[in-house]
C-alpha positions as CSV (number, residue, x, y, z in Angstrom):
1,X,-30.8,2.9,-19.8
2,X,-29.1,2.6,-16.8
3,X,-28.0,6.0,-15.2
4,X,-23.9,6.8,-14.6
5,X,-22.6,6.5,-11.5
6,X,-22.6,9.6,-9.1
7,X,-18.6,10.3,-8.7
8,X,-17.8,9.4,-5.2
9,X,-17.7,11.8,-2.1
10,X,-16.0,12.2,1.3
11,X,-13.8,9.5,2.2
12,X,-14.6,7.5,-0.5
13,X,-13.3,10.0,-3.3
14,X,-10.2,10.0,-0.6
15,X,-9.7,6.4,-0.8
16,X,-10.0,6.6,-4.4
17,X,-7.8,10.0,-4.9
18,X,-5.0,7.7,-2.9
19,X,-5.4,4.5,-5.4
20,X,-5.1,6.8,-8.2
21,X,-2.3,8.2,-6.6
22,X,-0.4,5.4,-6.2
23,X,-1.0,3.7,-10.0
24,X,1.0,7.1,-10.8
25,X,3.8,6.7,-8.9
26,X,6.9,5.8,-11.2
27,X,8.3,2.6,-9.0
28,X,5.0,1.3,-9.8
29,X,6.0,0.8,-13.5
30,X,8.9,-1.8,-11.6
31,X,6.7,-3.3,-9.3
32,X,3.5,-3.5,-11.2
33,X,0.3,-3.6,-8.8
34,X,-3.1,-2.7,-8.0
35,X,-4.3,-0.8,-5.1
36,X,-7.6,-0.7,-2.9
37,X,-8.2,0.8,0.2
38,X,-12.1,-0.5,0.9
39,X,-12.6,1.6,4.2
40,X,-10.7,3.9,6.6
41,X,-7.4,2.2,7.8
42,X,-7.4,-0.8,5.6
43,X,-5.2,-1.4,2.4
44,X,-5.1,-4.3,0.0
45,X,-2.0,-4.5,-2.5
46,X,-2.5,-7.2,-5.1
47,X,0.7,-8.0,-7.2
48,X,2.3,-11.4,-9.0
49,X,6.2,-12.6,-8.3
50,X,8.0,-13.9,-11.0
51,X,11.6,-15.2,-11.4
52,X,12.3,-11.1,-12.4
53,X,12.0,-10.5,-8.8
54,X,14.3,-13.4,-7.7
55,X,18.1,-12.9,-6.0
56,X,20.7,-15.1,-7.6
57,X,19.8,-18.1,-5.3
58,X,16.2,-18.1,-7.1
59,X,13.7,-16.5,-4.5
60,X,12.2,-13.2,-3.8
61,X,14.5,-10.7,-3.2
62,X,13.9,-8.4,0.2
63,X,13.4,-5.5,-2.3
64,X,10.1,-6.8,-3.1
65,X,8.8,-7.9,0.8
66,X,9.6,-3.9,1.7
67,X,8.0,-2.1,-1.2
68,X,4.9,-4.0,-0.9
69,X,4.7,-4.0,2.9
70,X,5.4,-0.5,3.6
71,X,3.0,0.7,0.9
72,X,0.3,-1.3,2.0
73,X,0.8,0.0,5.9
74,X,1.9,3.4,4.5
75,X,-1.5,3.7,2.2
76,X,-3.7,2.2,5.3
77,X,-2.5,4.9,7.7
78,X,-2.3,7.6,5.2
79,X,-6.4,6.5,4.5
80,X,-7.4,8.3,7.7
81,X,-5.3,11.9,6.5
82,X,-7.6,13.5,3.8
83,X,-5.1,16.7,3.2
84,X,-1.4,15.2,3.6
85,X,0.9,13.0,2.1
86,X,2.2,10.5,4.7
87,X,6.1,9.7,5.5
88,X,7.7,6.6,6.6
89,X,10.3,7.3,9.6
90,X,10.9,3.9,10.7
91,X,9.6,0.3,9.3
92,X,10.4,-3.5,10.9
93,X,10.5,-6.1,8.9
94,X,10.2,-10.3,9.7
95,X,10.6,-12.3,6.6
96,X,9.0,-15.4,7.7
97,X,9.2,-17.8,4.3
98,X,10.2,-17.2,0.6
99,X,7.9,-16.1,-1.4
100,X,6.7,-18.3,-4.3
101,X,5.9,-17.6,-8.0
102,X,2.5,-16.5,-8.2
103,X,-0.1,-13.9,-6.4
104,X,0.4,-11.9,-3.9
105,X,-1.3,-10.0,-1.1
106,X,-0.4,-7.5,0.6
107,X,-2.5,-6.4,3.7
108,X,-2.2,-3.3,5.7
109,X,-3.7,-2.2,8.7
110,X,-3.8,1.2,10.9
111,X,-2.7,0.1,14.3
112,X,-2.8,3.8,16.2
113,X,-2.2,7.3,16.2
114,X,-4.6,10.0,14.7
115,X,-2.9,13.1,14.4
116,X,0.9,13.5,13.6
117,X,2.6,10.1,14.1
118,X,0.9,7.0,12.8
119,X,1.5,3.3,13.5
120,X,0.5,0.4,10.6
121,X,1.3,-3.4,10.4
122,X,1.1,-4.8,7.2
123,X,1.6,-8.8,6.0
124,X,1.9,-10.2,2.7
125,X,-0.2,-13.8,1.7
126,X,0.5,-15.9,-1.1
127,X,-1.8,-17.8,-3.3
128,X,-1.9,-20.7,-0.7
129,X,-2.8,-18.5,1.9
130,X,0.1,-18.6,3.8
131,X,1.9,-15.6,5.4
132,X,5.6,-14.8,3.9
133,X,6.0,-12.0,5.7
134,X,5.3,-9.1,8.2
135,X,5.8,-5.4,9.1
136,X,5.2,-2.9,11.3
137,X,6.2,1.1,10.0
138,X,5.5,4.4,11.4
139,X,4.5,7.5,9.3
140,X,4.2,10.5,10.3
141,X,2.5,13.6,8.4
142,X,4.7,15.8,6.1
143,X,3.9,19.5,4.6
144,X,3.0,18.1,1.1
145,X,-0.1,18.5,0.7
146,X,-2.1,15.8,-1.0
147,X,-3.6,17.5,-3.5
148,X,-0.5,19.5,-4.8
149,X,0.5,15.3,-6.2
150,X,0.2,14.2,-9.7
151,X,-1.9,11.4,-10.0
152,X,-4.3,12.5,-6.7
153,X,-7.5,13.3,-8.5
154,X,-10.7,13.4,-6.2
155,X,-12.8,14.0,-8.9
């Protein structure tokens, strides 16, 4: 018999409290997606386009290149803030190729800032490997704290 698994601690119950967090939020139920954040300022969106997502020309709409880019950079930056929730202030975006049918990555990463302001670049990959897209946001920490959120469970 194989003993159960010890529930995770420090910043791994963090990283987990977050992922739980975001399969909560209600926009997720448009944009369906998966979350994992596998160490401190790093944050991995996996989702699939389909036509649903397309404009009226038949590709990706911008809708979908934000949402996915700023939560991935959002979720990265707020990995290193254990009793906050994170705000975006400000985010670039460079759509650099339409997005196809398929999967799709999104890939953020904490660029700088520790304590009230954070910086985050985030890019989304498709299935072929090739980048479609790239962002850059800032976040800065708000007075909700993380724990008062429904769906952040550290235990």
């Amino acid at each position: 018999m194989t003993p159960p698994e010890a529930a995770p601690t420090g910043a791994e119950a963090h990283y987990r409290a977050l992922e739980s967090l975001y399969a909560a939020a209600p926009i997720n139920q448009l944009f369906p997606s998966v979350l994992e954040i596998p160490e401190a300022g790093l944050a991995r969106i996996r989702f699939d386009v389909d036509a649903r997502y397309f404009h009226a020309a038949g590709a990706t709409h911008g809708t979908s290149y934000f949402k996915m880019l700023d939560d991935a950079a959002f979720y990265a930056a707020n990995s290193l803030v254990t009793d906050r929730f994170l705000l975006t202030t400000a985010f670039n975006l460079l759509l650099t190729r339409p997005l196809p049918e398929g999967p799709v990555i999104a890939e953020g990463r904490w660029v700088s800032g520790q304590r009230r302001v954070f910086v985050a670049e985030a890019r989304l990959v498709d299935a072929n490997g090739e980048e479609a897209a790239r962002g850059t946001g800032t976040f800065m920490r708000s007075r909700i704290p993380l724990a008062t959120l429904p769906g952040y469970r550290t235990a």
